[in-house]
N, C-alpha and C positions, 0 to 999 in steps of 0.2 A: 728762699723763693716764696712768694707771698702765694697761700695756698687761692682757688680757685672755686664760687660756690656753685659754679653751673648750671642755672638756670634755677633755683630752689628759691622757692618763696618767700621773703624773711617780712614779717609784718612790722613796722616802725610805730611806736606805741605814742609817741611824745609829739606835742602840736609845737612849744620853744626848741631850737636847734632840731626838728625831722628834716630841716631838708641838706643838713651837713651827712646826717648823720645816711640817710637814704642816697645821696651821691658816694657815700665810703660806700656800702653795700654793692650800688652799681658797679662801682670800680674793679670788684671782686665779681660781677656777673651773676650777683643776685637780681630777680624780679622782685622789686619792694614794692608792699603791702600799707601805704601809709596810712593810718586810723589815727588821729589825734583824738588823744581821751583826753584832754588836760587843756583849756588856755587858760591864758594871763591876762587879767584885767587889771585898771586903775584902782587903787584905793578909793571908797567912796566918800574919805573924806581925806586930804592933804594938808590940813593944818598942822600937824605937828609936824608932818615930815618937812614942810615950806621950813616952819619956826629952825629945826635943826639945820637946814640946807643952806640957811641965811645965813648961819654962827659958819659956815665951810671951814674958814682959816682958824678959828680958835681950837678946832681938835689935831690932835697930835698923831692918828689912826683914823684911817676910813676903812674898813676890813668886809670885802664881797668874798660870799660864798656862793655868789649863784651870775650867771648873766643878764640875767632878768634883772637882777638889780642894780647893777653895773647901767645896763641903760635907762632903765627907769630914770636912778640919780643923774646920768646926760640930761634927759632929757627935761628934768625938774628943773635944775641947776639955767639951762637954759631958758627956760621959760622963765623966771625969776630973776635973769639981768643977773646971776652972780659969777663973776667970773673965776674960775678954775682950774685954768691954766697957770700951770710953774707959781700957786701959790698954796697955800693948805693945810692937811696933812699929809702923811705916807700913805703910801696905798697898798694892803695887804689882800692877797688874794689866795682864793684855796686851791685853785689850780690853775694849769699851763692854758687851758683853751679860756676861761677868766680872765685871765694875764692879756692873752692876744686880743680881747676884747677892749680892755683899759687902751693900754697901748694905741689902738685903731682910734679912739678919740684926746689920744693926744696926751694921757696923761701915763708918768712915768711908775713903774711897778717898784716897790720898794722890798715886800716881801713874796717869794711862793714858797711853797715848804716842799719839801723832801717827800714827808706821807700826804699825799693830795687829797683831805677828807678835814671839815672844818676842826676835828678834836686837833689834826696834826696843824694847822695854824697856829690853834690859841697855843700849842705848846712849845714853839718856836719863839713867837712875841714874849713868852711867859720866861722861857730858857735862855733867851736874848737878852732878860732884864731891861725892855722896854714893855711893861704893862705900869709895873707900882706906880701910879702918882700918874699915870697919863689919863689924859682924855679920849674916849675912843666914839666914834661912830660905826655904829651894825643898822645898814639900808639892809631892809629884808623881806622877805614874802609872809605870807599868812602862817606858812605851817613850818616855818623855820625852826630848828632844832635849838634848845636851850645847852647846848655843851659848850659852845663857844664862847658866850656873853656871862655863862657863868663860872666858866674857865677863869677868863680876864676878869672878872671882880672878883674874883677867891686871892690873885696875883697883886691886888692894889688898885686895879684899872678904874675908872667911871665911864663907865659904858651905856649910851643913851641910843637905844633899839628904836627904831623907827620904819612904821612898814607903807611900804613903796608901789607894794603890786600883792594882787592877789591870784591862789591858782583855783578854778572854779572847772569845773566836770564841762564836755565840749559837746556839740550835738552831736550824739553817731547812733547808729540803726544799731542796736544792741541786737536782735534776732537774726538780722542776717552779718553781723560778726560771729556769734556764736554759731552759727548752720557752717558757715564755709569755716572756722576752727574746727569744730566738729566733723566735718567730711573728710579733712587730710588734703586740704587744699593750700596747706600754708607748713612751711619744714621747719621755721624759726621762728620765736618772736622774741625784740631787742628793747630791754627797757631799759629806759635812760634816765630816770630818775625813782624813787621812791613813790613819791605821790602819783606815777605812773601805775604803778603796781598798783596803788588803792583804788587809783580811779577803776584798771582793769577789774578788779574782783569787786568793787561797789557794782558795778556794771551788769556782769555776767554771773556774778554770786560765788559765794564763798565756797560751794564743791565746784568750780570750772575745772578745777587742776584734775578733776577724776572725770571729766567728760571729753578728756582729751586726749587724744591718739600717743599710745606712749613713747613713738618715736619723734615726739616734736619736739626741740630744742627752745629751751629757754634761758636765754641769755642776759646778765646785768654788766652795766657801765661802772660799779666797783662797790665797796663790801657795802657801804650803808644801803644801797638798793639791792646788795642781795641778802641785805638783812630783813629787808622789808619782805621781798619773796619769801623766806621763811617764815616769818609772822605771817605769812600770808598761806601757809598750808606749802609751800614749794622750792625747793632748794635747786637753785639754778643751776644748768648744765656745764654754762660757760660763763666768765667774770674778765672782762677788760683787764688788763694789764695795768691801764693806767685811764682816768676816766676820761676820754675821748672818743671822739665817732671810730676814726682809726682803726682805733685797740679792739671798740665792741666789736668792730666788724671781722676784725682778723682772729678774736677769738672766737667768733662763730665759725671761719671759714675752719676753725683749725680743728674744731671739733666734728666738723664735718668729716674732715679729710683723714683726722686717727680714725672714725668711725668705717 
């Protein structure tokens, strides 16, 4: 039985995928709190990524870790007349909501891994014995993590990183986030990525976690962002199951409901 959050306020931290993520919440009978601390902007310069985008069919791997990046390369890809359909390479992905994204524009999923977190990608491609000797494409954001790209070239791979999108702080009334955190006006808050977590404490500052009500729940979408909570002073309440709106959401409610 899917537990039930009763009217309890869950704040949605993430400006990419809040509004997946705040209809899971609804669906459980949360009032969500949406603050996007985070959007995604254009690279302000696309030359290299154009230059790779062009080569599409000579890489043997295209491997998204993020959605952001998944559409961005859509959207390049088409603006550039390069067509991409049923030709290319594989398309490796780090997780199932990744995957449904690929898919939705038409292009077929080749890899998802088991552990849904980029280290468990590269180790799949690497244990698969397709890295040595291949070509890979990593489309990426600003603040993308070096395990994966250094994964695949420790394996053989030639891996040509190229960034797509960048995540840049969002406009939000930082004093009256922190007064109503501060008041008990809010039961949960759900972070859905890492650089969420940064933005939050760039934001609000590095003691928040001690200005805050000690019954309020804080929730991450899976271990790399509640590893970032930790670095951040905070060891989350609750952890997704598996990184999806879904999972965040029913591991809040479930926390609720042992409590």
């Amino acid at each position: 039985m899917t537990a039930h959050l009763g009217g309890r306020c869950v704040m949605v931290t993430h400006g990419g995928g809040s509004t997946r993520l705040a209809e899971a919440f609804e669906r459980r009978g949360a009032g969500v709190w949406n603050v996007p601390l985070i959007q995604i902007e254009a690279p302000a310069d696309w030359s290299d990524a154009d230059s790779a985008l062009r080569d599409w069919g000579v890489y043997d791997w295209v491997v998204f870790t993020s959605g952001n990046a998944v559409t961005a390369v859509h959207e390049r890809l088409a603006a550039l007349g390069v067509p991409a359909i049923g030709r290319g390479p594989r398309i490796a992905v780090v997780g199932s909501t990744t995957g449904r994204l690929v898919e939705s524009f038409g292009w077929q999923v080749a890899l998802c891994p088991a552990e849904q977190r980029a280290v468990g990608l590269a180790r799949e491609i690497v244990e698969g014995g397709q890295a040595r000797g291949k070509r890979v494409l990593f489309p990426k954001g600003d603040i993308a993590r070096e395990a994966l790209p250094a994964a695949l070239r420790a394996a053989g791979a030639t891996v040509r990183e190229v960034l797509v999108y960048r995540t840049v702080p969002a406009a939000t009334d930082v004093e009256a986030v922190g007064e109503r955190l501060r008041s008990g006006g809010v039961d949960a808050i759900a972070f859905s990525s890492p650089s969420a977590v940064r933005a939050f404490v760039d934001a609000l500052g590095a003691d928040i976690w001690n200005r805050l009500p000690p019954a309020l729940v804080v929730a991450s979408i899976g271990p790399t962002t509640s590893q970032a909570l930790e670095q951040a002073g905070r060891r989350p309440d609750a952890q997704a199951r598996s990184p999806n709106a879904e999972a965040l959401a029913e591991a809040v409610a479930d926390t609720f409901a042992r409590a």
